[in-house]
PDB file with one MODEL, atoms N, CA, C and O in Angstrom:
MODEL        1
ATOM      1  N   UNK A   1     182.307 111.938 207.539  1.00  0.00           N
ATOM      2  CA  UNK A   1     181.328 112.029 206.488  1.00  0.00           C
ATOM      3  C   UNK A   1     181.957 112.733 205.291  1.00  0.00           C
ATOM      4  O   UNK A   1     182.515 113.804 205.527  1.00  0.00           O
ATOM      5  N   UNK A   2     181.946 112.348 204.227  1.00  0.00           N
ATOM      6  CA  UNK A   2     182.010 112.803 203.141  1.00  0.00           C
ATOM      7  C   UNK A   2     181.208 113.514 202.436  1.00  0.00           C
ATOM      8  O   UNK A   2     180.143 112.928 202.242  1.00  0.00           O
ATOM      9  N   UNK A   3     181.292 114.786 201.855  1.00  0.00           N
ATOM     10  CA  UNK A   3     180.443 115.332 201.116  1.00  0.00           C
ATOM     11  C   UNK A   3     180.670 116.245 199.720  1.00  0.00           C
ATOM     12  O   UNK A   3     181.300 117.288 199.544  1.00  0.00           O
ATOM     13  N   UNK A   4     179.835 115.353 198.745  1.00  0.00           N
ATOM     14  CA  UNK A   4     180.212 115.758 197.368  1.00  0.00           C
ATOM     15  C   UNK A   4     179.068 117.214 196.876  1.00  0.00           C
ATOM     16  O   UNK A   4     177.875 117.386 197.125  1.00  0.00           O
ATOM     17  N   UNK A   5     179.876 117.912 196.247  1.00  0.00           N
ATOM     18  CA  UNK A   5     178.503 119.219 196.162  1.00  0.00           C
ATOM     19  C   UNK A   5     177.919 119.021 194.728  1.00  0.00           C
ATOM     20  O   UNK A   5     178.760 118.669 193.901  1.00  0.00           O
ATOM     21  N   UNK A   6     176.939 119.142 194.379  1.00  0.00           N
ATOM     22  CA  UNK A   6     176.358 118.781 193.096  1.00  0.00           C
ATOM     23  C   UNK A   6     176.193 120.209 192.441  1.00  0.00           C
ATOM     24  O   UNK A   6     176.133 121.328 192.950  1.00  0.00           O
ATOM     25  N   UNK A   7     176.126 119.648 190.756  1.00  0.00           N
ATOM     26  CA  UNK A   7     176.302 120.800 190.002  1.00  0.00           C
ATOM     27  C   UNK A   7     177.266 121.267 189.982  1.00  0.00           C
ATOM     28  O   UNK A   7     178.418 120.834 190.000  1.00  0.00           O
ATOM     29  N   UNK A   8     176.440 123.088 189.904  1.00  0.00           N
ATOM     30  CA  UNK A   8     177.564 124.523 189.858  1.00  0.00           C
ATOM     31  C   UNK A   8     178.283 125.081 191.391  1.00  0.00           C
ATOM     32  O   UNK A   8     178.578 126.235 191.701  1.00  0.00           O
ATOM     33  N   UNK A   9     178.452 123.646 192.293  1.00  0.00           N
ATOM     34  CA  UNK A   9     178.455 124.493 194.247  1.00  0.00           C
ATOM     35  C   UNK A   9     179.853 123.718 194.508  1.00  0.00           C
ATOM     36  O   UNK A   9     180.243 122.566 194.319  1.00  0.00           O
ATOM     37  N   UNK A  10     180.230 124.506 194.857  1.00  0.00           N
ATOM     38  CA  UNK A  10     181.735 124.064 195.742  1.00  0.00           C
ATOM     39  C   UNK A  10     181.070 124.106 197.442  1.00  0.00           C
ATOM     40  O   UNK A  10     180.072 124.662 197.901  1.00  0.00           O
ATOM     41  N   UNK A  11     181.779 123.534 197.864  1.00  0.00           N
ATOM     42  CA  UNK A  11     182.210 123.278 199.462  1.00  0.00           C
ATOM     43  C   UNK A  11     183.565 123.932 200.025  1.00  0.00           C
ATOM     44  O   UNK A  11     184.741 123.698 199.746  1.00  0.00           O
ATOM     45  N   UNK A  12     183.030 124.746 200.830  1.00  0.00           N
ATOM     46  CA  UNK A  12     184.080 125.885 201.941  1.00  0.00           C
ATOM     47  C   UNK A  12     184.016 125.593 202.624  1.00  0.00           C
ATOM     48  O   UNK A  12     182.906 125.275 203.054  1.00  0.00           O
ATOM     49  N   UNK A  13     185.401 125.397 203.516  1.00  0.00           N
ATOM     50  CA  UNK A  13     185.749 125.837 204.960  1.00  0.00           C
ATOM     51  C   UNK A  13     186.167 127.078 205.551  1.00  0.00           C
ATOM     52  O   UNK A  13     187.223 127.710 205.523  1.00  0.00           O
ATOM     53  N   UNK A  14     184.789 127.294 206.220  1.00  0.00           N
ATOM     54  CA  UNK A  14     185.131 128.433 207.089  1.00  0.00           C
ATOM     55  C   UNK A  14     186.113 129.141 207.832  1.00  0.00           C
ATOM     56  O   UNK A  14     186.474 128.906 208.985  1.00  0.00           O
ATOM     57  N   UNK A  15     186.498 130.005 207.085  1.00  0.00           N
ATOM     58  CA  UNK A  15     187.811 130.481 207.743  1.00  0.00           C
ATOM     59  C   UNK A  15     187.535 131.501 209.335  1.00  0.00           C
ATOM     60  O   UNK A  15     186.740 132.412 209.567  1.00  0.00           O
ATOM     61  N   UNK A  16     188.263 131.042 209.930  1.00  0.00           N
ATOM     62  CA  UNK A  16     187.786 131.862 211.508  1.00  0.00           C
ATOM     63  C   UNK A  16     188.541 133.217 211.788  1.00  0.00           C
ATOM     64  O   UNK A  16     189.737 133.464 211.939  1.00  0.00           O
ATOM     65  N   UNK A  17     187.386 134.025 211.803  1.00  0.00           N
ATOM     66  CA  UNK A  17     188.178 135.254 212.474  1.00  0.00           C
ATOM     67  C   UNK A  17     189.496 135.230 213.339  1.00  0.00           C
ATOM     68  O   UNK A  17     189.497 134.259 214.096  1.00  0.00           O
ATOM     69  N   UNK A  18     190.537 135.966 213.433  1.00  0.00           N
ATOM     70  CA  UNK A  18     191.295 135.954 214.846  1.00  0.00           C
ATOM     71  C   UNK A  18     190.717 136.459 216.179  1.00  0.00           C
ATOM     72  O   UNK A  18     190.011 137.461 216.295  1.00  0.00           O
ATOM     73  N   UNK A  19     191.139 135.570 217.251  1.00  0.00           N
ATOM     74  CA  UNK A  19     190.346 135.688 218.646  1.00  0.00           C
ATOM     75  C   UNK A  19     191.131 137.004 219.280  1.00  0.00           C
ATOM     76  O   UNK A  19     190.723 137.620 220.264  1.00  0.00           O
ATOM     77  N   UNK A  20     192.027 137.241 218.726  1.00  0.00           N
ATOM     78  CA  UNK A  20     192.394 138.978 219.310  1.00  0.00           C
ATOM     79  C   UNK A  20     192.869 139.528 218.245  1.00  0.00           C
ATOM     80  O   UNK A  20     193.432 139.021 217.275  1.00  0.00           O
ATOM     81  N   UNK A  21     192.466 141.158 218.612  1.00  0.00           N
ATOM     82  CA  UNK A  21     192.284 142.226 217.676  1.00  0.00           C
ATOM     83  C   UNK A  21     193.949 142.408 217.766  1.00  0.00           C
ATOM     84  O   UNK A  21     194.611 141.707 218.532  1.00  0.00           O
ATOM     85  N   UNK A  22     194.595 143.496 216.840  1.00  0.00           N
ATOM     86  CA  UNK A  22     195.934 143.617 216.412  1.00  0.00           C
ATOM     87  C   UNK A  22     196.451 144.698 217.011  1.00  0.00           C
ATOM     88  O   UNK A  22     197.410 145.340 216.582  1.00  0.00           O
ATOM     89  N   UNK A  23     195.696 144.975 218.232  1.00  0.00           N
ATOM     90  CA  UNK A  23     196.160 145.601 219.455  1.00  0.00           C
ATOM     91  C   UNK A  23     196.532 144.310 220.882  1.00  0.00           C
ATOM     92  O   UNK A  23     197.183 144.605 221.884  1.00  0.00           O
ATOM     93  N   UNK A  24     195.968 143.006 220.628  1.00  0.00           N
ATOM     94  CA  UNK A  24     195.924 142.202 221.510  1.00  0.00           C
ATOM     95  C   UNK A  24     194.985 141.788 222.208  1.00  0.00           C
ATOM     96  O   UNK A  24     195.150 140.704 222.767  1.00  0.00           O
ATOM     97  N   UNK A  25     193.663 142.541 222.404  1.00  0.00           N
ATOM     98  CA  UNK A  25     192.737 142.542 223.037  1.00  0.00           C
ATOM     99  C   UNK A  25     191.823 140.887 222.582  1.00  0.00           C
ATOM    100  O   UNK A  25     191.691 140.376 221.470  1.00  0.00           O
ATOM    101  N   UNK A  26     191.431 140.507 223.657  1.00  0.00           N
ATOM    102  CA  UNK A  26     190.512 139.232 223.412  1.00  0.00           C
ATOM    103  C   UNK A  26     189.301 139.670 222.807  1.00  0.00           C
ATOM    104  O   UNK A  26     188.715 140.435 223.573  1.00  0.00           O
ATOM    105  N   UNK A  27     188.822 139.528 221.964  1.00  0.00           N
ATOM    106  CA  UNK A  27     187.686 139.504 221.102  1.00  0.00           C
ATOM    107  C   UNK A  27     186.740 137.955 221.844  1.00  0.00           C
ATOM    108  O   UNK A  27     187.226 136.931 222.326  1.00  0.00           O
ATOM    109  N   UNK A  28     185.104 138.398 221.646  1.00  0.00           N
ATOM    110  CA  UNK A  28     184.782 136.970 222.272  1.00  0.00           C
ATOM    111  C   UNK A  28     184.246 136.576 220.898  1.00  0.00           C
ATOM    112  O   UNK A  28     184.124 137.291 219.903  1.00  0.00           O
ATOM    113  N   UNK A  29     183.967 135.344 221.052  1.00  0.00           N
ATOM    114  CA  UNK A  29     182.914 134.738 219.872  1.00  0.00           C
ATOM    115  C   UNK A  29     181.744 135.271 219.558  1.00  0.00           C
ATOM    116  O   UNK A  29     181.248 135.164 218.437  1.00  0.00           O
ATOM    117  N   UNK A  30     181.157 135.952 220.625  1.00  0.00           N
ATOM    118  CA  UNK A  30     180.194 136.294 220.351  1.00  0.00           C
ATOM    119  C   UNK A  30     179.946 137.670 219.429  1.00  0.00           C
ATOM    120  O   UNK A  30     179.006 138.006 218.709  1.00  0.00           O
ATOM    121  N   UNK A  31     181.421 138.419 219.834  1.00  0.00           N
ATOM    122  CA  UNK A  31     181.228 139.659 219.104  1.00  0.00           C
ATOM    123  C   UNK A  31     181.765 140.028 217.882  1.00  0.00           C
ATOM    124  O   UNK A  31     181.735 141.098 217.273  1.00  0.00           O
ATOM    125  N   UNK A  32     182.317 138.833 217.605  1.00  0.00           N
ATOM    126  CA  UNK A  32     183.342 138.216 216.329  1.00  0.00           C
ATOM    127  C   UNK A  32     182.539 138.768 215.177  1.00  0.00           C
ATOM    128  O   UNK A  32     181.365 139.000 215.466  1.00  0.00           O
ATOM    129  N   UNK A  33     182.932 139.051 213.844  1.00  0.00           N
ATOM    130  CA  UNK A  33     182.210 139.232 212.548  1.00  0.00           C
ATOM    131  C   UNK A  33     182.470 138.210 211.902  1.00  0.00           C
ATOM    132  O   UNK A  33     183.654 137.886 211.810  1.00  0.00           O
ATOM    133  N   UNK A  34     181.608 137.531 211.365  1.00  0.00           N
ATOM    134  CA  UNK A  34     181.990 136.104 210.366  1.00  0.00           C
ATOM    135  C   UNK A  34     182.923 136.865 209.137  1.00  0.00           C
ATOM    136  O   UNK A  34     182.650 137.935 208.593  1.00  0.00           O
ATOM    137  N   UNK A  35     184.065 136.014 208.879  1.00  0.00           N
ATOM    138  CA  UNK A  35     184.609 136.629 207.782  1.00  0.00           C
ATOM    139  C   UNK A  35     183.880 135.591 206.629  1.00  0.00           C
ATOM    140  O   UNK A  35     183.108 134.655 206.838  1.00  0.00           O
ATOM    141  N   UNK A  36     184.281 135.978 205.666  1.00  0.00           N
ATOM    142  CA  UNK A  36     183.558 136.235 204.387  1.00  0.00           C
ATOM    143  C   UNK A  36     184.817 135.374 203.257  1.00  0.00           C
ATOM    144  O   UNK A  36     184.803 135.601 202.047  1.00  0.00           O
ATOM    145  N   UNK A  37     185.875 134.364 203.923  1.00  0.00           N
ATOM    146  CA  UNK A  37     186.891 133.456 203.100  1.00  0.00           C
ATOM    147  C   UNK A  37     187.091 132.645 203.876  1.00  0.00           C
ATOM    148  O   UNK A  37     187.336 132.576 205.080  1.00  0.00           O
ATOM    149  N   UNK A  38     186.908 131.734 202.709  1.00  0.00           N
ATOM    150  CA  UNK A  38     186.971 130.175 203.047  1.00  0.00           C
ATOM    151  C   UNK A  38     187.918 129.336 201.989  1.00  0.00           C
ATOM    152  O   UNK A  38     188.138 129.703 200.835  1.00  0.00           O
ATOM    153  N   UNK A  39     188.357 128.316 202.515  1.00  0.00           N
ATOM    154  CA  UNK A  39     189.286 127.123 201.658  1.00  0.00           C
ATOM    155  C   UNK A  39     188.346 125.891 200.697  1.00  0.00           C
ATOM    156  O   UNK A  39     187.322 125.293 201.025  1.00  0.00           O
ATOM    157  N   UNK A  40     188.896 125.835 199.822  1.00  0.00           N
ATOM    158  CA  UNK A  40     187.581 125.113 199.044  1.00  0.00           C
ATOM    159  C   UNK A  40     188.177 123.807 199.143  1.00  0.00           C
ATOM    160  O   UNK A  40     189.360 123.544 198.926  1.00  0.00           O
ATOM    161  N   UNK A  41     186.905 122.691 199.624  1.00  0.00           N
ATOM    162  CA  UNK A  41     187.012 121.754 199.952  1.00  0.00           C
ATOM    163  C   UNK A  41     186.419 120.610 198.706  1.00  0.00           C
ATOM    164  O   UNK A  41     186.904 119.528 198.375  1.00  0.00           O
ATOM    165  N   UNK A  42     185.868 120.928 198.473  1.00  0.00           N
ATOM    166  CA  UNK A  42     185.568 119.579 197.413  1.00  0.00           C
ATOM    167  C   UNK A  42     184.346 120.729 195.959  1.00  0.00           C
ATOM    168  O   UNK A  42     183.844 121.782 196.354  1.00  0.00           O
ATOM    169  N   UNK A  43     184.192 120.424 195.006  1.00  0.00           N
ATOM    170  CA  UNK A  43     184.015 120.912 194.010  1.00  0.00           C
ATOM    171  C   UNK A  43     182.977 119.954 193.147  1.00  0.00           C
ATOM    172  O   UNK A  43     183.075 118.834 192.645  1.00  0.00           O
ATOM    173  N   UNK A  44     181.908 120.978 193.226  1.00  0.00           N
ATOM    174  CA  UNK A  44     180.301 119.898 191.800  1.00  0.00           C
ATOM    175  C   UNK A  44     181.070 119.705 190.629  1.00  0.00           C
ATOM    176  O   UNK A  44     182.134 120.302 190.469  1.00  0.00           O
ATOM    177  N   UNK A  45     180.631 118.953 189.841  1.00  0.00           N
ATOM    178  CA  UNK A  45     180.973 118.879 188.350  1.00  0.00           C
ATOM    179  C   UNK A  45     180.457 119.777 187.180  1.00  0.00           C
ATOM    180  O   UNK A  45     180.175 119.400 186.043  1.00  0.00           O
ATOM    181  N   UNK A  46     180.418 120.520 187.481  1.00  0.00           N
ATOM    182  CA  UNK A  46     180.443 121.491 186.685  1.00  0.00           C
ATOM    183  C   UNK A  46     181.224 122.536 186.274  1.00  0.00           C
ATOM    184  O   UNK A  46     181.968 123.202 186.995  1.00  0.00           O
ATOM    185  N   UNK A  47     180.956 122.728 184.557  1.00  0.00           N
ATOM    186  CA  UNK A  47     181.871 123.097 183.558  1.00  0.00           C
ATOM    187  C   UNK A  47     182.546 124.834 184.175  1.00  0.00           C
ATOM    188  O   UNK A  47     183.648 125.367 184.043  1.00  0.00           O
ATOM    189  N   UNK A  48     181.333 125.252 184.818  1.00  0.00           N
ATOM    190  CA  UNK A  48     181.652 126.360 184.925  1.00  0.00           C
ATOM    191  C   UNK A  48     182.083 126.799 186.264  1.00  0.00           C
ATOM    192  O   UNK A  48     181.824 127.930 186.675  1.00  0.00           O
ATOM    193  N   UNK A  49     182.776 125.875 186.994  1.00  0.00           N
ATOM    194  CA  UNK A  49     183.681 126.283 188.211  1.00  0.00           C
ATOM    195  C   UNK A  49     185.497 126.215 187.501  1.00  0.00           C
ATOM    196  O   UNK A  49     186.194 125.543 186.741  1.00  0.00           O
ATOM    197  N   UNK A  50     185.558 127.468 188.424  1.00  0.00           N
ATOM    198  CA  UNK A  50     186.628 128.274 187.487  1.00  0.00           C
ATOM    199  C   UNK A  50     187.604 127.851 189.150  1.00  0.00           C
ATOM    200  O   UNK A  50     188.821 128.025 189.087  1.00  0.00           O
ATOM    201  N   UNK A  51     187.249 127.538 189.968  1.00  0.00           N
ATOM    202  CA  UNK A  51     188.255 127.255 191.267  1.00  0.00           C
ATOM    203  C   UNK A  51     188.440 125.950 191.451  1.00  0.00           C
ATOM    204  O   UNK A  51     187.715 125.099 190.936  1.00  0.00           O
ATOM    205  N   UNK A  52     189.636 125.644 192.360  1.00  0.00           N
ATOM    206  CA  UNK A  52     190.468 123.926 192.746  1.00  0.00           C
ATOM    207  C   UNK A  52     189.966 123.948 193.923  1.00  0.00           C
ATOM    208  O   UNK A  52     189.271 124.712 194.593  1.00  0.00           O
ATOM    209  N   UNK A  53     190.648 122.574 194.082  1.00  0.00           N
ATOM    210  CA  UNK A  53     190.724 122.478 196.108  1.00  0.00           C
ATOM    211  C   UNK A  53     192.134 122.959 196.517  1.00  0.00           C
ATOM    212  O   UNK A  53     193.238 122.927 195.972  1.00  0.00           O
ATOM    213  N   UNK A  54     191.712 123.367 197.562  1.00  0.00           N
ATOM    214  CA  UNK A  54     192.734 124.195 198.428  1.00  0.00           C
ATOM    215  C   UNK A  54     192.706 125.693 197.888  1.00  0.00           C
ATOM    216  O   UNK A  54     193.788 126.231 198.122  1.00  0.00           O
ATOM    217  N   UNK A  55     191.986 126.369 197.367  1.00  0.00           N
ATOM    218  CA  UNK A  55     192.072 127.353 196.675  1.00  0.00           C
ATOM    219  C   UNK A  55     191.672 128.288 197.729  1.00  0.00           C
ATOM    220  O   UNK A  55     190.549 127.851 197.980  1.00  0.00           O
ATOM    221  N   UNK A  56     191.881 129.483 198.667  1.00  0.00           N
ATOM    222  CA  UNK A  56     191.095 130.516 199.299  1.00  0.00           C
ATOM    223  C   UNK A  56     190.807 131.276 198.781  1.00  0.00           C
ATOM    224  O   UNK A  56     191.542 132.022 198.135  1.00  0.00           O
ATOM    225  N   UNK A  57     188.849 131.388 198.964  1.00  0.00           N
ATOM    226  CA  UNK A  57     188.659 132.466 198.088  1.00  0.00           C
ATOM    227  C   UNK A  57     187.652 133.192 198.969  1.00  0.00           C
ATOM    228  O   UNK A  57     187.536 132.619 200.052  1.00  0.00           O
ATOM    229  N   UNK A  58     186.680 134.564 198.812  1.00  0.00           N
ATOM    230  CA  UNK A  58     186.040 134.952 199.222  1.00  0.00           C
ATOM    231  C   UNK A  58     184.866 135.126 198.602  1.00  0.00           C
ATOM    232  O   UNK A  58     184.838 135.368 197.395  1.00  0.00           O
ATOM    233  N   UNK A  59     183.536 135.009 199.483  1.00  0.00           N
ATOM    234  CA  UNK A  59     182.435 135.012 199.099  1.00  0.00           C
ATOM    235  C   UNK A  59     181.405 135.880 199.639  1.00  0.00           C
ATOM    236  O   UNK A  59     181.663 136.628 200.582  1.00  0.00           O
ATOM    237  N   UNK A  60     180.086 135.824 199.028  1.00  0.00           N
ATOM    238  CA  UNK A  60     179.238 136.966 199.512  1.00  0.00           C
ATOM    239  C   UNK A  60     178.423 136.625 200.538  1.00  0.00           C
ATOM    240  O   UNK A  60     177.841 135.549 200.681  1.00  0.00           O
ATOM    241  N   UNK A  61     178.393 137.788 201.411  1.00  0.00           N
ATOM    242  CA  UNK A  61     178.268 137.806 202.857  1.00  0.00           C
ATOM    243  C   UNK A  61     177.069 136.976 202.978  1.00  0.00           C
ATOM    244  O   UNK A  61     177.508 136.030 203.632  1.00  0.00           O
ATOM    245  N   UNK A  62     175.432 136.652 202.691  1.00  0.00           N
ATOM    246  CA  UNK A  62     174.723 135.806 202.985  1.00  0.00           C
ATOM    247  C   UNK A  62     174.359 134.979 202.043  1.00  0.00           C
ATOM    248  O   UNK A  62     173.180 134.822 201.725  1.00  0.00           O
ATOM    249  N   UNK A  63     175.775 134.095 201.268  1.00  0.00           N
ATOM    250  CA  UNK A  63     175.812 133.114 200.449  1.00  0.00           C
ATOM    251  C   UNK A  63     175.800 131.575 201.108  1.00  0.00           C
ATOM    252  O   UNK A  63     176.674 131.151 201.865  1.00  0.00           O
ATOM    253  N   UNK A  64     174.868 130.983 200.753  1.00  0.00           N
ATOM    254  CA  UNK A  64     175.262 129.305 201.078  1.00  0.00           C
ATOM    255  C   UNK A  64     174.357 129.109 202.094  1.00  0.00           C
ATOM    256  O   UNK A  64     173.710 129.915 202.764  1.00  0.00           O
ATOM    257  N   UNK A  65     174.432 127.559 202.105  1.00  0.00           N
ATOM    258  CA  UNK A  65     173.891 126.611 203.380  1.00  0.00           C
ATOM    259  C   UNK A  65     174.766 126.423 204.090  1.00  0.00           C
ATOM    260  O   UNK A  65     175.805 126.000 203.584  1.00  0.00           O
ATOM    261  N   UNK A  66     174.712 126.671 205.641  1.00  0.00           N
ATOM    262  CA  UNK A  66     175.539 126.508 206.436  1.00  0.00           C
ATOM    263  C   UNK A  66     175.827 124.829 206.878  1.00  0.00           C
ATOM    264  O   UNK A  66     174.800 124.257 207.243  1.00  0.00           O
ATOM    265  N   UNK A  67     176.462 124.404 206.883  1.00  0.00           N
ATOM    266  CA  UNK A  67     176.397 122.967 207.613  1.00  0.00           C
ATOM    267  C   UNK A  67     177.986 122.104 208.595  1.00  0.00           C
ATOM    268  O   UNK A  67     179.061 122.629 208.308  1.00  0.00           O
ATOM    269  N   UNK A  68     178.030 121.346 209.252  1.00  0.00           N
ATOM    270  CA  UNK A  68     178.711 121.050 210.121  1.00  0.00           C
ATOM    271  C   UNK A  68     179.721 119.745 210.248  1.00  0.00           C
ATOM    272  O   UNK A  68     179.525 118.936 211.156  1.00  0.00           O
ATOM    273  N   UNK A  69     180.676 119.586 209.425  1.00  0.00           N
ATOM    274  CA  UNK A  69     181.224 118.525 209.382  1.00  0.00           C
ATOM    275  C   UNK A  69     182.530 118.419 210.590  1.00  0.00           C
ATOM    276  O   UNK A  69     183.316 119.294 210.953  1.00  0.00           O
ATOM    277  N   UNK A  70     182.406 117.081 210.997  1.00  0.00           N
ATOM    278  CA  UNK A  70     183.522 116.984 211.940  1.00  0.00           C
ATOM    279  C   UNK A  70     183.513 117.941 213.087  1.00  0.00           C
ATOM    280  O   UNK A  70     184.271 117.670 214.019  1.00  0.00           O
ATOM    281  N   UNK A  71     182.914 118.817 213.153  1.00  0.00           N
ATOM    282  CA  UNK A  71     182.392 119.977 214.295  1.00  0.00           C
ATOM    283  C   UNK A  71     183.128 120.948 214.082  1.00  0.00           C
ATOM    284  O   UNK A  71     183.772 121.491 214.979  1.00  0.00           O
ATOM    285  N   UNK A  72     183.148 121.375 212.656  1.00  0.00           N
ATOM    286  CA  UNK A  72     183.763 122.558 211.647  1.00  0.00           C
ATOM    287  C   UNK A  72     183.201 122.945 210.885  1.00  0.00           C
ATOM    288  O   UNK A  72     183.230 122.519 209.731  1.00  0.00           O
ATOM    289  N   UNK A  73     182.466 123.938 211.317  1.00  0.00           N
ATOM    290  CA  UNK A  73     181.691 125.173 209.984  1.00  0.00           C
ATOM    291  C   UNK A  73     182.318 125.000 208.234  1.00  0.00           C
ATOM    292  O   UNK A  73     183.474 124.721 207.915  1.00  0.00           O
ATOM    293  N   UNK A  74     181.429 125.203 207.532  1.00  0.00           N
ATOM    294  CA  UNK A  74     181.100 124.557 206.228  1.00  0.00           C
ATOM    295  C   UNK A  74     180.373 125.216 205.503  1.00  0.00           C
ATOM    296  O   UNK A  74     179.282 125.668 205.852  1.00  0.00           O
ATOM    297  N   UNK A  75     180.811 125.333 204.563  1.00  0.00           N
ATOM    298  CA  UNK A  75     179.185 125.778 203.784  1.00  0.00           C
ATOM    299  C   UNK A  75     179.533 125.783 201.986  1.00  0.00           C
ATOM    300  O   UNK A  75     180.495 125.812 201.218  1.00  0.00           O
ATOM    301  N   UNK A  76     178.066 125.736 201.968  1.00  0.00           N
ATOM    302  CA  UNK A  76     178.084 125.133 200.305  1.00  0.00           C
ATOM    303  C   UNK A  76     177.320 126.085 199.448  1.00  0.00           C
ATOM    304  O   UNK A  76     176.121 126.270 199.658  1.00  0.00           O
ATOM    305  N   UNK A  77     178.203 126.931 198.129  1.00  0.00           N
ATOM    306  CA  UNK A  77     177.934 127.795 197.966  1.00  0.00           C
ATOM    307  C   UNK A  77     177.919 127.303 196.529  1.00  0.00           C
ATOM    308  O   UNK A  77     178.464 126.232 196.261  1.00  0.00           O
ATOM    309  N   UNK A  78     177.211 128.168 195.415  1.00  0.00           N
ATOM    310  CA  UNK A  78     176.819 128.164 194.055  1.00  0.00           C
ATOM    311  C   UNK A  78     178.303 129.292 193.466  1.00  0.00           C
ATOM    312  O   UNK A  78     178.714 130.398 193.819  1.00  0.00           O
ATOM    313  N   UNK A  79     178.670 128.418 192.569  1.00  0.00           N
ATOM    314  CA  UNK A  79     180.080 129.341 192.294  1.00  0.00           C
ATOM    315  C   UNK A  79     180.146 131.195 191.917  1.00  0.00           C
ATOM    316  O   UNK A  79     180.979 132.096 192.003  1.00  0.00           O
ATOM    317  N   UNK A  80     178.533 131.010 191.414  1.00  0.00           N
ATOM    318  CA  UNK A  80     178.248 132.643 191.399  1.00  0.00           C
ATOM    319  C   UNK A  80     178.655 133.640 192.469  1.00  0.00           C
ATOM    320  O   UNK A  80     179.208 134.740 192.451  1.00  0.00           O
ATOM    321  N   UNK A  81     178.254 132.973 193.248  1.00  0.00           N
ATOM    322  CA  UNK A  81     178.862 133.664 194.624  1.00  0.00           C
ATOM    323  C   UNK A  81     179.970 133.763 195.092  1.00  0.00           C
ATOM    324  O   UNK A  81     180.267 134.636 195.907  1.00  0.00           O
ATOM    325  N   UNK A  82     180.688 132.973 194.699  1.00  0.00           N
ATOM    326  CA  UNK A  82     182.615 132.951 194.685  1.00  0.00           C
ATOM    327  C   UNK A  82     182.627 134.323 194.195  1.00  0.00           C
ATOM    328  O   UNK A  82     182.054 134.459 193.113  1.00  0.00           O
ATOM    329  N   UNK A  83     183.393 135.929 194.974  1.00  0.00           N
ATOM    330  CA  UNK A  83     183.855 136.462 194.078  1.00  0.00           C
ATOM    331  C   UNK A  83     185.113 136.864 194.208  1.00  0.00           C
ATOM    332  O   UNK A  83     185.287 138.065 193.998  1.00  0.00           O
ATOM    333  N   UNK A  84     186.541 135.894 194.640  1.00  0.00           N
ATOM    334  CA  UNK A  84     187.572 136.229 194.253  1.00  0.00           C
ATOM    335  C   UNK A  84     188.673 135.351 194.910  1.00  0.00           C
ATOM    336  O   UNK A  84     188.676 134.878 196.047  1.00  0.00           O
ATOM    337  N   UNK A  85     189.251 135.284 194.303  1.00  0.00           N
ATOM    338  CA  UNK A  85     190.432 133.788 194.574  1.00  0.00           C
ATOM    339  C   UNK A  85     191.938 134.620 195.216  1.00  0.00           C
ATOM    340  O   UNK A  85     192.869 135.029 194.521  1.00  0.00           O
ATOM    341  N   UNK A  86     191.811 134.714 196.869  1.00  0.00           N
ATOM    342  CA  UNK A  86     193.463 135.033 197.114  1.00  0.00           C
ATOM    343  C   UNK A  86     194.385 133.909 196.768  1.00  0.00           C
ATOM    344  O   UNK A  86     194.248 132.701 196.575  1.00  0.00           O
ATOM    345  N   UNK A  87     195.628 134.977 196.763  1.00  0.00           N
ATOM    346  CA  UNK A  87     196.616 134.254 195.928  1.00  0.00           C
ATOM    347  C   UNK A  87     197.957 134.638 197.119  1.00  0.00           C
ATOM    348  O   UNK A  87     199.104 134.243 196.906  1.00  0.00           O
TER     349      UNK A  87
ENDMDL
END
């Protein structure tokens, strides 16, 4: 499925926590913290998106519609909420 974001909203891929902590320890899914950066996947037409595709950036913690492509977390956020592009 293809999906185009309308307007001022880019489309993220959810970036996944690591499944062990940096001592080694297995972390489960369940106790995981959603991180908060994602890879930008496709981009609205609008003037005022300041990010590309492929760009990782981070966003605010209860920003966006969550949704499920290919059976990979997603979500579609209003560029306001973009606040910062790693490099």
């Amino acid at each position: 499925m293809n999906v185009k974001p309308l307007g001022n909203r880019v489309l993220l891929k959810v970036k996944l926590q690591e499944e062990k902590s940096t001592g080694g320890i297995y972390i489960p899914p369940t106790a995981q913290e959603k991180t908060q950066e994602g890879v930008v996947v496709a981009i609205g037409e609008s003037d005022e998106i300041t990010v590309k595709v492929n760009d990782t950036v981070i966003y605010d913690k209860y920003a966006g519609t969550q949704i499920k492509l290919s059976g990979e977390e997603h979500l579609i956020v209003k560029i306001d909420d973009v606040i910062a592009v790693l490099k």
